[in-house]
C-alpha positions in Angstrom: 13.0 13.7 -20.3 16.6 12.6 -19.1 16.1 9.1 -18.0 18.8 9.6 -15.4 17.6 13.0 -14.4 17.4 14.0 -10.6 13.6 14.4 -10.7 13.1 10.6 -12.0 16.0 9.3 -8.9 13.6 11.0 -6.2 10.3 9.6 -8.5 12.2 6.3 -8.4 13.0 6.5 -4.7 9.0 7.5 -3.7 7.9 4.8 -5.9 10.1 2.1 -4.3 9.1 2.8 -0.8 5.1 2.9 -2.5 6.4 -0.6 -3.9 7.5 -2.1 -0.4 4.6 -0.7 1.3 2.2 -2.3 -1.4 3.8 -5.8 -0.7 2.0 -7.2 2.0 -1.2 -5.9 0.8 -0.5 -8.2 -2.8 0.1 -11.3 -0.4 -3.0 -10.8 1.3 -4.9 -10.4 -2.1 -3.2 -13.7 -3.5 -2.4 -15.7 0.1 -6.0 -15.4 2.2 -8.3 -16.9 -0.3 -6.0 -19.8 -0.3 -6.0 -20.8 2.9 -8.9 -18.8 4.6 -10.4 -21.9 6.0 -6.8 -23.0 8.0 -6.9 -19.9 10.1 -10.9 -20.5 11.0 -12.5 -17.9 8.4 -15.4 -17.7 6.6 -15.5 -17.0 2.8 -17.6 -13.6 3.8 -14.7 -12.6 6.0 -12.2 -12.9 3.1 -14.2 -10.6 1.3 -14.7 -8.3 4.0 -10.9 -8.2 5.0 -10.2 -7.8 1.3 -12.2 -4.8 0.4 -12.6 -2.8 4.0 -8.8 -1.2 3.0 -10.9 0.2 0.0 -14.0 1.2 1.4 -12.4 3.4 4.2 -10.3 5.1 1.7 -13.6 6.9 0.1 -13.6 8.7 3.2 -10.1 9.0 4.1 -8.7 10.1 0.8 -10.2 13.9 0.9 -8.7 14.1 4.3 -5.5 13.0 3.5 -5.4 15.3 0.3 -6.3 18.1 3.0 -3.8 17.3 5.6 -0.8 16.9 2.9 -1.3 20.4 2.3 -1.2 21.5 5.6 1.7 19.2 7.2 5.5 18.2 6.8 5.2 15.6 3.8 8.3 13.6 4.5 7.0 13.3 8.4 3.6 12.8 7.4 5.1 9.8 4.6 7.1 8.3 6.9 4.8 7.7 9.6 2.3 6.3 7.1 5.1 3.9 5.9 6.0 2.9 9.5 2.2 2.2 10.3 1.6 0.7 7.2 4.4 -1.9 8.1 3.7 -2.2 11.5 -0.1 -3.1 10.3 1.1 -5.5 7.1 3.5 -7.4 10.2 0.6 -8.0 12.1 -1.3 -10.4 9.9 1.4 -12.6 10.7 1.2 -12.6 14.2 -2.7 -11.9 14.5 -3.5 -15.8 16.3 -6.8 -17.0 16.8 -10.5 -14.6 17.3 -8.6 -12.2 15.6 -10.9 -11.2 12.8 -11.9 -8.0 14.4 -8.4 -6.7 15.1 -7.7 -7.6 11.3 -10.2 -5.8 10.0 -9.6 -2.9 12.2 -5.3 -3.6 11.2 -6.8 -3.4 7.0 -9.0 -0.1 7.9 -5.6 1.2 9.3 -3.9 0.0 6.2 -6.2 2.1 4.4 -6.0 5.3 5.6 -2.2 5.0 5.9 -2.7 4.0 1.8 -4.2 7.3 1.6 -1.5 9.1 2.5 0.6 6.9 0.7 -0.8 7.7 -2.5 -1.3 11.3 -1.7 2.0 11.8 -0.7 3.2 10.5 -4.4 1.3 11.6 -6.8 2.1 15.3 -4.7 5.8 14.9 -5.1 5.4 13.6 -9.1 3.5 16.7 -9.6 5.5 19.0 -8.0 9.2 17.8 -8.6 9.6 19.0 -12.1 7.8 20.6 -15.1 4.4 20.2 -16.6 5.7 18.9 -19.8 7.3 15.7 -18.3 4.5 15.1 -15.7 3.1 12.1 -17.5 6.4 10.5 -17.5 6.9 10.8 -14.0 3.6 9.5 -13.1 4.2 6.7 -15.6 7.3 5.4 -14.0 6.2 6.5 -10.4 3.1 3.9 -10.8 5.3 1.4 -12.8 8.2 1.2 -10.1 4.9 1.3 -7.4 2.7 -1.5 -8.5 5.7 -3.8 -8.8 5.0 -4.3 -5.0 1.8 -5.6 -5.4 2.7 -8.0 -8.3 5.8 -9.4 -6.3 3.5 -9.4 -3.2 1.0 -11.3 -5.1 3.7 -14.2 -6.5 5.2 -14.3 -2.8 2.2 -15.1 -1.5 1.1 -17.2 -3.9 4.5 -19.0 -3.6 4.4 -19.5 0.2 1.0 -20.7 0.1 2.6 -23.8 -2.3 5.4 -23.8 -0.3 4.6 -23.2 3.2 1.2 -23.8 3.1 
């Protein structure tokens, strides 16, 4: 596999725009537990914000598998980015009895991840040959996950920080 090779740029490129997508999520993870009680929430409502993005997804990942087959995949990625951020910005401005719009904002989060993830495992498969396929996937889930981990240190960070 060329490491410089067209298939790995438009890996690279999918993987990056997982990565940003995955970085609000990782300062959720590594921020709310922190400083849950601040903004009024009970240790049962961390858990429920924190997992509900998961739990919708074992419905919503069939459908999404489904409806990548069936629709434009760069429309049907973009919109799911644009939500996805939309939803992330919203924890930030969410201010006081908001609980139930957060969790319906993470069970949003989710399907959108379902798409997400769809949507880029589709185009590892599909960009090049069989052979190299576990390469791609390997740097498409190494370049994606670094969103979560830099989420997770942000948040961590601004909790020190900011508070």
């Amino acid at each position: 596999m060329k490491v410089c090779s067209r298939e790995n740029a438009n890996v690279a490129a999918v993987g990056t725009a997982t990565a940003v997508s995955l970085l609000g999520d990782g300062i959720l993870y590594s921020a709310l537990p922190s400083v849950y009680e601040k903004i009024g929430l009970r240790p049962i409502q961390v858990g429920i914000l924190l997992s509900v993005n998961r739990w919708i997804r074992v419905f919503t990942n069939r459908w999404a598998a489904r409806t990548v087959d069936r629709m434009d995949r760069r429309f049907l990625f973009t919109v799911s980015l644009a939500v996805m951020s939309l939803v992330t910005f919203s924890y930030a401005v969410l201010d006081g009895g908001w609980f139930a719009v957060a969790v319906l904002s993470r069970l949003l989060w989710g399907v959108c991840w379902s798409f997400i993830r769809q949507l880029g495992l589709v185009v590892v498969k599909e960009i090049g040959s069989t052979s190299s396929l576990g390469q791609r996937t390997g740097l498409y889930e190494g370049i994606a996950r670094t969103g979560t981990l830099v989420g997770y240190v942000l948040g961590g960070a601004g909790v020190d920080t900011i508070g």
